[in-house]
N, C-alpha and C positions, 0 to 999 in steps of 0.2 A: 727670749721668754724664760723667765724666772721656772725651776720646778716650784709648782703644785700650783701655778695659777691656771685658771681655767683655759680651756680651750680658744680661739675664738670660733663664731659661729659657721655655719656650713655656708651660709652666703655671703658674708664677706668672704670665705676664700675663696669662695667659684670668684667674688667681684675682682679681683686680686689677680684671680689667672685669667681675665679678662671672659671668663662665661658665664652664657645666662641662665637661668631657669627657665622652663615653659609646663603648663598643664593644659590637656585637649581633652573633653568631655565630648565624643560625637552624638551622644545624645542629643543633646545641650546645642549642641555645634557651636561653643563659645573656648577660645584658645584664651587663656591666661599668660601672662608674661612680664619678667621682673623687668627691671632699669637696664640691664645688661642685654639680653635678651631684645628688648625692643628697639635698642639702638642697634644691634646687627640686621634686625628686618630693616632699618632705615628709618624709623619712625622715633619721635621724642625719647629720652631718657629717661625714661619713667613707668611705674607698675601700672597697668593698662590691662582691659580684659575689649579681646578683638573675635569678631567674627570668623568664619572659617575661609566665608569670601574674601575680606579685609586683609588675611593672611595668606591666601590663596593668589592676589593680586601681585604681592612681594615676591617671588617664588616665581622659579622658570616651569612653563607648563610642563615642559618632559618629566622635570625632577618631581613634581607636583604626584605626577600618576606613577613614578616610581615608588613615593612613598607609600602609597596605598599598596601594592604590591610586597614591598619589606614587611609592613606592618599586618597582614594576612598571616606571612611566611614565618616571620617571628613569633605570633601567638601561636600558627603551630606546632611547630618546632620549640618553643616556652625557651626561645633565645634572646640577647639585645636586638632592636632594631638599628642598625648603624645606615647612615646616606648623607652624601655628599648633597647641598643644595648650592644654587646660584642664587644669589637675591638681587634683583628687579630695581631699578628704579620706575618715578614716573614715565620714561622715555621709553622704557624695554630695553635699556641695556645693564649687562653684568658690572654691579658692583661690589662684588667682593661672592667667597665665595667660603660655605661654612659647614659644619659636621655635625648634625644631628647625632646622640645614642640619645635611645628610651629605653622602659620595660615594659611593651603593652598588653593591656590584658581584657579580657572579653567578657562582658557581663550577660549571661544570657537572660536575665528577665527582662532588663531594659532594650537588651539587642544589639548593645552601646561598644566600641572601644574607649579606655582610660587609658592615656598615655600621660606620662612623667618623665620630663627629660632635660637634656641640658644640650648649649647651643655656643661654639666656639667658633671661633673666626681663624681657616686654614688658607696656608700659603696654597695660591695654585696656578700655574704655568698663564700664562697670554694664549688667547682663544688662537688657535691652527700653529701652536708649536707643538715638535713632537712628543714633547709631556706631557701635552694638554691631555685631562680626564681622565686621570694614572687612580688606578683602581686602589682603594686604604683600606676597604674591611671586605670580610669574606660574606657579609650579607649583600653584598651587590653582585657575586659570585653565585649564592645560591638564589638570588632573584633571577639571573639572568639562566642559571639552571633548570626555574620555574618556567622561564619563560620558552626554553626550547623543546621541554618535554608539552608544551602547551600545543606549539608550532609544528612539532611531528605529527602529534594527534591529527589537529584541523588538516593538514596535509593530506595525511594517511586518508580522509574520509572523503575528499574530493577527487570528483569522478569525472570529470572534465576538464577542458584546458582552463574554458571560462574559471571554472567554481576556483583550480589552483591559482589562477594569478588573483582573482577574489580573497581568496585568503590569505594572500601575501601583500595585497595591499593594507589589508587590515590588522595587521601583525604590529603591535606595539612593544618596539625591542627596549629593552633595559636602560633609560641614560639617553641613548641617539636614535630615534625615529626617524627612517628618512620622511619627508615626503611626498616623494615623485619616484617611479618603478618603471622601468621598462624591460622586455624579456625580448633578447633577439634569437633568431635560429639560421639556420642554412640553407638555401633551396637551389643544388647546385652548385656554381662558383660565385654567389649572390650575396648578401647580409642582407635577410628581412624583418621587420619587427614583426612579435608572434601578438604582444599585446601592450597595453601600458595602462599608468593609473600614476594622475597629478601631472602628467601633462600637456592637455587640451592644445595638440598642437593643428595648424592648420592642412590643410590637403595638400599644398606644395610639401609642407615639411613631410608629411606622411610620405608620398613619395621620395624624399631625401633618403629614408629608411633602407633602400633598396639600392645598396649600393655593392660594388665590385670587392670580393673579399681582402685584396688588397690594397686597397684606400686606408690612408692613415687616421683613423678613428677608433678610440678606445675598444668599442666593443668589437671588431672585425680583427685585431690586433690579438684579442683576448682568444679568439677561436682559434689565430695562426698558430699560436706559442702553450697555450693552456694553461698562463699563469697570470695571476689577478694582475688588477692597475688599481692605484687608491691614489687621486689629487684628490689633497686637502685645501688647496684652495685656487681661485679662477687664473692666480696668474701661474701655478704650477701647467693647468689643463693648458692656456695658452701659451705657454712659450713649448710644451711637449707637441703640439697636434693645432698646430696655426691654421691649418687650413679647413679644417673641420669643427673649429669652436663658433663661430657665428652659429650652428646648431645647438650649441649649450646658452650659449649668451643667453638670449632672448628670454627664458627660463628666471634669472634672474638666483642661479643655486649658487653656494659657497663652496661645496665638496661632492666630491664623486665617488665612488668604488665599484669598479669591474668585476665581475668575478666567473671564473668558466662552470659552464654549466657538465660535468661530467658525469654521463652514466654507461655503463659496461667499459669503461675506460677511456672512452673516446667521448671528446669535445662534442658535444650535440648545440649547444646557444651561449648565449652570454646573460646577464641578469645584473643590470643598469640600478645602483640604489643612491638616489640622490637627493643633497641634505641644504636645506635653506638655511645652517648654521651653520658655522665651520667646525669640521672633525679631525682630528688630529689621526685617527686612525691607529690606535693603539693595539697593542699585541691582545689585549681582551678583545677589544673591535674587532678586530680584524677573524677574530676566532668564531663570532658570533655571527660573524656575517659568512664564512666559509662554510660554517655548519649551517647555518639556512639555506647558502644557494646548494649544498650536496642534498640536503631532505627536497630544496626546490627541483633540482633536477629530475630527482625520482620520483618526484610527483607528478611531473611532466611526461617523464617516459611509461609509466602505468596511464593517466588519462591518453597519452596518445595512441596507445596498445590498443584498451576499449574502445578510442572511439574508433577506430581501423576494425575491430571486431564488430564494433557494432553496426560498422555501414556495409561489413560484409553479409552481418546476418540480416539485416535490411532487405539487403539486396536478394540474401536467397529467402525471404521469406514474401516478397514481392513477386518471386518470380514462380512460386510455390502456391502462395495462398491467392484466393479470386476477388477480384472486386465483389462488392456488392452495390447493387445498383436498386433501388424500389419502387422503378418502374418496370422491373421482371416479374416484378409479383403481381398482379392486380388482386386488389379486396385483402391482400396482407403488407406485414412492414416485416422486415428484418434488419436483425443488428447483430453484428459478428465481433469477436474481437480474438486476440492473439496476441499472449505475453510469454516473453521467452524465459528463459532462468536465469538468474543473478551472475551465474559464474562461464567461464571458457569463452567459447564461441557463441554463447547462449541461444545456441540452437538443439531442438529438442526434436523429440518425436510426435509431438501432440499436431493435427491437423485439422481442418474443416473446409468444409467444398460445398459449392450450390453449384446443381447439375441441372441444365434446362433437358425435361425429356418432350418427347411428343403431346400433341394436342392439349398445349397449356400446363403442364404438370409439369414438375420439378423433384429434384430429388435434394435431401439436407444428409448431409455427411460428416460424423464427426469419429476422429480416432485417434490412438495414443501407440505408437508405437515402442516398444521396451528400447529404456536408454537415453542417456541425453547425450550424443555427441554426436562428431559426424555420420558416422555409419547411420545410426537412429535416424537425423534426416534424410540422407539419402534413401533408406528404405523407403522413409513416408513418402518422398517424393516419387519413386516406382509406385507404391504400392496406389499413390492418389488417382495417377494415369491412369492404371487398371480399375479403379472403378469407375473412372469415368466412363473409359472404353466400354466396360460391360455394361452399365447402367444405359447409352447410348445404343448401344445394340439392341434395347425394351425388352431385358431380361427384366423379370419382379426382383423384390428385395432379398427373398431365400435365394433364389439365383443369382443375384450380384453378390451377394460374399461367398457363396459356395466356392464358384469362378475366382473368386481373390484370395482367400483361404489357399485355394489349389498354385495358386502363384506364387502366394507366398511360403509355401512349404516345397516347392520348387526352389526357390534361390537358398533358403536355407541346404537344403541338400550339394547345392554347388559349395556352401559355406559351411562345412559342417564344423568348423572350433567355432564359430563365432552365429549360433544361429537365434533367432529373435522372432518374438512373437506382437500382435498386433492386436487391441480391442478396437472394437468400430459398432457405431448406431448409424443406421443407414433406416431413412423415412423418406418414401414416395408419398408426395402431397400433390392434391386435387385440390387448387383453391377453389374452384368455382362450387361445391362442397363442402369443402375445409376438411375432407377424409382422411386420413395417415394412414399410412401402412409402415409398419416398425418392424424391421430386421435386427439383431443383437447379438454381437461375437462378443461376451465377456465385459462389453462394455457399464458404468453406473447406467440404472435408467432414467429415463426422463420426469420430466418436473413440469406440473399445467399449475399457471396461475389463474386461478377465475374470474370473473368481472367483480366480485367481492372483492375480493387479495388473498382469498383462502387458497393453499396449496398444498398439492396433491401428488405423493410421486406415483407414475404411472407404472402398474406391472404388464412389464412385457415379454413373451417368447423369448429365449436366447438357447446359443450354443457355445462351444469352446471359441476361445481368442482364435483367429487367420493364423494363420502357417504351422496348427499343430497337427491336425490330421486332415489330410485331403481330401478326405469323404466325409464330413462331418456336414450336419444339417442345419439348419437357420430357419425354423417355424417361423411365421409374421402374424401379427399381431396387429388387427384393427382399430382406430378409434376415430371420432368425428370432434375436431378443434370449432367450438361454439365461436361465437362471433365472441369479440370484446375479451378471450382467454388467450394466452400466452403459454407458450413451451420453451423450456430450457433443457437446452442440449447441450452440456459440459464434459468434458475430460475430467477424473481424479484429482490434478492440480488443483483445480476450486475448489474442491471438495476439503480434502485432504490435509493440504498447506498449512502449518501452524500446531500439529500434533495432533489434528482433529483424525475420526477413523469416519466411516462412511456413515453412522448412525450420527453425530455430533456434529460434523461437517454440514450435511442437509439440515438438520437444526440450526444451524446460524445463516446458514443461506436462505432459509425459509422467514426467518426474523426479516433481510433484508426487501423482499419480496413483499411479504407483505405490508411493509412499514411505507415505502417507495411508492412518491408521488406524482414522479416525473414521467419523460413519454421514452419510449424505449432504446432510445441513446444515453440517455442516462441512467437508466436503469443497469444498463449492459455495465458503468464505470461504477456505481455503485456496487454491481456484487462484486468486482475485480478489487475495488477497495476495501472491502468487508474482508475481503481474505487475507491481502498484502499488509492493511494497516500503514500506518506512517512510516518512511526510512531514518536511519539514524544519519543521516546527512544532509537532510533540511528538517527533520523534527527532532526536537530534543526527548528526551522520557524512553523508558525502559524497550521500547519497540526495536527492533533490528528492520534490514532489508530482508522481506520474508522470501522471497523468489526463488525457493528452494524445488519447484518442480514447474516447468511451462502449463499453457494452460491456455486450452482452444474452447470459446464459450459462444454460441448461436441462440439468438433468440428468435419465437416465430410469434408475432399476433395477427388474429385476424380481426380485421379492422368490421368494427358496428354503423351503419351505414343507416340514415335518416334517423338519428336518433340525439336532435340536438346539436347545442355548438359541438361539443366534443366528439360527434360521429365523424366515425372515418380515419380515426389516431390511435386504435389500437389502446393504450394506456389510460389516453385518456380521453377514454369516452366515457360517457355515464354508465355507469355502474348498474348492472339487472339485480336483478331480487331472486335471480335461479341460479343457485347452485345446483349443479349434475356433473355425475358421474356414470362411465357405465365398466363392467367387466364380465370377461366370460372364463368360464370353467367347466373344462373339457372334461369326461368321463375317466382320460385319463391321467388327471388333475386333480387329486383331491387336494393335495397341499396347499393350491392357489385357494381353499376355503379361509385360511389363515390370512392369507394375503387378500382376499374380502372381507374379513372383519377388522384390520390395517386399515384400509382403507376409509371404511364406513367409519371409523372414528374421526381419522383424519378432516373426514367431509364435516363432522362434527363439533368440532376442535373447539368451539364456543357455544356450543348449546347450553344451557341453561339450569338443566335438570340432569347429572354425572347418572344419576338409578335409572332415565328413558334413553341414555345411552347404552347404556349396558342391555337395559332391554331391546331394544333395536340390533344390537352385534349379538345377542341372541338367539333375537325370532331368526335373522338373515342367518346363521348358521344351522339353524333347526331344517328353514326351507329349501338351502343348498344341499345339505345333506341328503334330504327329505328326493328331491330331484336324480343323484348322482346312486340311491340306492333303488328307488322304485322304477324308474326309465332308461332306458338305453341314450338316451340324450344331454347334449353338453346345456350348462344351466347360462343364461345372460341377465345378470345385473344389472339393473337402472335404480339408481337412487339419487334423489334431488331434496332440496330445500327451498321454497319459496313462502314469499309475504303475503298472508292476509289480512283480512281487518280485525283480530284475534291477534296476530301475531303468528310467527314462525310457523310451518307444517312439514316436518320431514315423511315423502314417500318413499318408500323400497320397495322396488318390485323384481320379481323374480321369473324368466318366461322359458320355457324349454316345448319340446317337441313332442313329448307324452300326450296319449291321447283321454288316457282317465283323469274324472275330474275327484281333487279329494273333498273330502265328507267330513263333518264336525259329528266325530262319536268320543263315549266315554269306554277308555280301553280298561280292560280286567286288570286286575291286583296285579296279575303275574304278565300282562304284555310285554312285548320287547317294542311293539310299537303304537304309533296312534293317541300321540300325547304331541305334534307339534301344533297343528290348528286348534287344540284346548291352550296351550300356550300363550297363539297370537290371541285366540277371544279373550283371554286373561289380565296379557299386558298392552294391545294392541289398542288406539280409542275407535280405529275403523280400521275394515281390512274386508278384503274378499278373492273373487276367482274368476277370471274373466277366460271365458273359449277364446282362442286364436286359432281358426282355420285347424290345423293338422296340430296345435299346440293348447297352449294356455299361459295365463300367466296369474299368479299369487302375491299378492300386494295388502302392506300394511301401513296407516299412518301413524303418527302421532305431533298432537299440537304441542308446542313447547308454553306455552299459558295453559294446559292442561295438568292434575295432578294425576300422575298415571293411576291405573285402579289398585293395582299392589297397595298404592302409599297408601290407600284410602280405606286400608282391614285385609286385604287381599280376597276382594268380590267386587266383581263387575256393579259399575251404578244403575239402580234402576232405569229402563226405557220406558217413559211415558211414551203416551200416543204424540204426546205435543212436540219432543224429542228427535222419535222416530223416523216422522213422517218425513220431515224436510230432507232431512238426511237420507232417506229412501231416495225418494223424488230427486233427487240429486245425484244419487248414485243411478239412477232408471236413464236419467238425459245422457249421463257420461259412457252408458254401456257396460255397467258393471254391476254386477250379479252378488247381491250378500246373503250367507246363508246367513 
């Protein structure tokens, strides 16, 4: 070439050094390709615009899903894509074999890769020589880099033997896929297979598995000495191990590789990867494959760690926790459950017991002892004994924790570095009733779902946690479980789990409660799920394994009985039209008036009219008050919600032991009192004062289709005669006296 004559062009010289051009649009899914270029795919000599299929078909599938993998790794990295391909005939054999570079690049509106590149035909070894697959650019280097930090991951998150050999059959290495996997281990002086995948062998073979560790067979071989075997092809395996290839044969593979499975330094199995192509087995291979079976082994020795833990704490929580059976119960159902914690021995201190007492009654028992390890169960387990002992002796409820309280503040004292304390709900139930009696050391209280799905946590008596003071006392607390309502009796860990605190916590639990359609075995798995959420090892998305505290959860319903298909199912029976509640408030109790106005809302929670709520937690505090100041007497709460043909009617009533009855008067400028019953005539739409024998009781309604009288100027509506009367006459039949 003359100086100053022009160049010649960029593809005559690629034609020249014998390479081609290519353009790939994955939007499009349409590969472009010059004359040079389409005679290395194998196809005419000439500029051609092909499918991704069409070029997809030329192409050896490994190399196929490597390139996807370079070309990921390269736009991230904003490097060449470089990869070796095998190109295909019709037949499926390698006819030559060539070198892909690009520059690919990501278009994010379209979603597309643009790749541009060129396509040259390399020398390369005959398939199962030992140069076969000799590694040329360092992008197949940081694919196969890609690919092991992938491999540790899915490792690292499997929690079983199964899920590990799972995830090792599904592993697609760099270039060489086996695929056929077998994992053997030791039982003894034995060789057994632990599991396998791509070998559909039959039952005689499966047996063959189990052979004497000194039989001449690759993998038994591999456990004597702790150092790999790599036959690259069938007549290496058989002229090495004659006597034991009829087990390979059959199989129909080209290449083999053994490799020791080593964890704490010592040979624990072997890990079988075998290749329907032949593999040369090259110093990269060979690296790729040593670094998997070292991550495989360790995956192996953590899943067999847990499941040893796990069948230990099986076992002690079997032999711990009670069946439940629901033909112990008649006229109720229960549903129990118990989740351990994520980590250790995943044995905790959280416990639950159904205790049969005398004459039909049963006791429900739930508690959390400080700590999760061993010590933590074992206390549970003393301290479960002794309730049952005392509970059996028909000691009441104060008296069954008193007695365990006193126990366990005894073993601490023998334990004094190391001493622990216990919350406990302990509830004596009377089904033929449906009565509770609630005893409470420290423990959260309980939770009544009502035939609505409205829920309510129940306040009850308590004292300090067991084993703080020996003399410490346990008041019990009454209430009567309606037909068709449900009690939950949980441990903290439901509660809690997830960074909830005890206010937040019953907020989400009460969402699932209510929402929950199913009959009380499902419900029981629903609120356990509400808490845990997904695992990050069968669900993908920001969730982790939440199982950061155990978690003992008892449900109680009493089943509604003649009342339709659904009677008799507890959950799912038909649904009453009565909400009720009740509570009492002892004189020396004022604070629990808070804890009645809690409540009354709660009962509330979808009323209608936010201004006849407030007036309702109101009057109810006017006339607790009203009772805890005027009388020597504790006050008892009843308040309901039922359906009329108006719609909605919330009653409150209030009953105590006093024997005067109060008066509607108008109190002076300066009173301190004698403004509640001006109150309830105010905001109340009915209300009155009925004698009880040695007592009374003061009761307010209001209809939720009514505008209260406030809204309406703040003055009661006129009472016509026409008004009046019925409403008289109706309070005259019920027994209840309106001034």
């Amino acid at each position: 070439m003359r100086t100053g004559e022009p160049l010649p062009s960029t593809g005559d010289v690629l034609a020249l050094l014998g390479t081609g051009r290519w353009h790939w649009d994955t939007a499009t899914g349409l590969v472009t390709v010059d004359g040079v270029a389409a005679r290395l795919l194998g196809l005419p000599a000439e500029q051609a615009t092909l499918t991704e299929a069409q070029v997809r078909s030329r192409l050896h599938p490994v190399d196929w899903n490597e390139i996807t993998g370079v070309i990921r790794l390269a736009v991230a990295e904003g490097t060449l894509a470089e990869v070796r391909i095998r190109i295909m005939d019709d037949r499926g054999r390698v006819v030559r074999v060539v070198r892909s570079r690009s520059k690919p690049t990501f278009d994010p509106l379209r979603k597309a890769y643009l790749l541009t590149g060129t396509l040259q035909e390399v020398t390369d070894p005959t398939p199962g020589t030992p140069a076969d697959r000799r590694t040329v650019t360092g992008d197949w280097r940081r694919s196969r880099e890609a690919f092991l930090l992938d491999a540790g991951r899915a490792l690292a998150e499997a929690r079983s033997t199964q899920e590990v050999l799972r995830v090792v059959a599904n592993l697609s290495m760099p270039g060489f896929s086996p695929d056929g996997l077998a994992v053997f281990g030791v039982a003894g002086d034995r060789l057994t297979i632990i599991g396998h995948h791509g070998q559909e062998p039959d039952a005689d073979a499966e047996d063959a598995f189990s052979m004497p560790l000194d039989t001449a067979y690759p993998a038994a071989e591999v456990i004597r000495t702790g150092r790999a075997i790599y036959l690259s092809t069938p007549q290496q395996y058989q002229a090495r191990y004659p006597l034991t290839w009829p087990l390979a044969e059959r199989f129909g593979r080209h290449s083999w590789a053994f490799l020791p499975l080593i964890a704490s330094g010592r040979t624990t199995g072997t890990w079988m990867a075998a290749f329907a192509h032949p593999v040369a087995f090259t110093p990269d291979e060979r690296s790729v494959l040593t670094t998997v079976a070292r991550m495989l082994a360790q995956a192996l020795a953590r899943a067999g760690t847990a499941e040893t833990e796990r069948a230990l704490t099986d076992g002690l929580q079997r032999s711990m926790l009670p069946r439940i059976g629901p033909q112990r119960i008649p006229g109720m159902s229960l549903a129990a459950r118990y989740i351990p914690t994520g980590g250790g021995l995943q044995v905790g201190g959280d416990w639950y017991d159904v205790i049969p007492l005398p004459h039909g009654r049963f006791a429900l028992v739930v508690g959390d002892v400080q700590g999760h390890d061993v010590r933590a169960a074992g206390l549970m387990g003393q301290l479960r004994i002794a309730l049952r002992a005392y509970a059996s002796e028909g000691h009441r409820p104060d008296a069954v924790l008193s007695r365990a309280s006193r126990f366990l503040y005894g073993i601490n004292e023998a334990d004094p570095y190391d001493p622990r304390f216990a919350t406990c709900l302990y509830v004596e139930v009377d089904p033929a009733g449906g009565v509770l009696d609630f005893a409470r050391a420290g423990h959260p209280e309980p939770a009544v779902r009502m035939p609505d799905t409205t829920v309510l946590t129940r306040q009850t008596a308590g004292g300090l946690p067991l084993g703080i003071d020996p003399d410490a006392d346990y008041p019990t607390t009454r209430m009567v479980l309606e037909p068709g309502e449900t009690l939950l009796l949980c441990t903290d860990g439901l509660i809690e789990t997830g960074g909830h605190d005890l206010d937040t916590g019953w907020q989400r639990l009460r969402r699932t409660l209510e929402r929950h359609e199913g009959n009380l075995e499902e419900l029981a798995d629903a609120l356990v799920q509400a808490v845990h959420g997904p695992s990050s090892h069968h669900t993908t998305g920001p969730l982790i394994d939440r199982r950061e505290d155990d978690i003992a959860l008892l449900l109680l319903s009493r089943r509604t009985e003649g009342r339709g298909a659904g009677a008799g199912t507890g959950l799912d029976a038909v649904r009453s039209s009565l909400r009720r509640t009740m509570l009492t408030v002892q004189q020396a109790e004022p604070e629990r008036i808070a804890g009645a106005r809690r409540q009354l809302r709660e009962l509330l929670h979808d009323w209608g009219s936010a201004d006849q709520v407030d007036s309702a937690v109101l009057l109810l505090s006017e006339v607790l008050t009203n009772v805890l100041v005027h009388t020597d007497a504790a006050a008892l709460l009843e308040a309901e919600i039922t359906d009329g043909p108006r719609g909605r009617r919330m009653r409150v009533q209030v009953t105590d032991a006093g024997a005067d009855l109060p008066h509607l008067r108008t109190p002076g400028e300066l009173a301190s009192s004698g403004r509640g019953l001006l109150l309830i005539e105010l905001l109340a739409h009915t209300w009155g004062v009925v004698p009880r024998g040695k007592g009374k009781s003061i009761w307010f309604e209001l209809d939720e289709s009514q505008t209260p009288p406030d809204d309406a100027g703040g003055a009661p509506p006129p009472r016509g005669p026409e008004d009046r009367a019925p409403r008289e006459d109706r309070e005259r039949a019920e027994g209840r006296v309106t001034p």
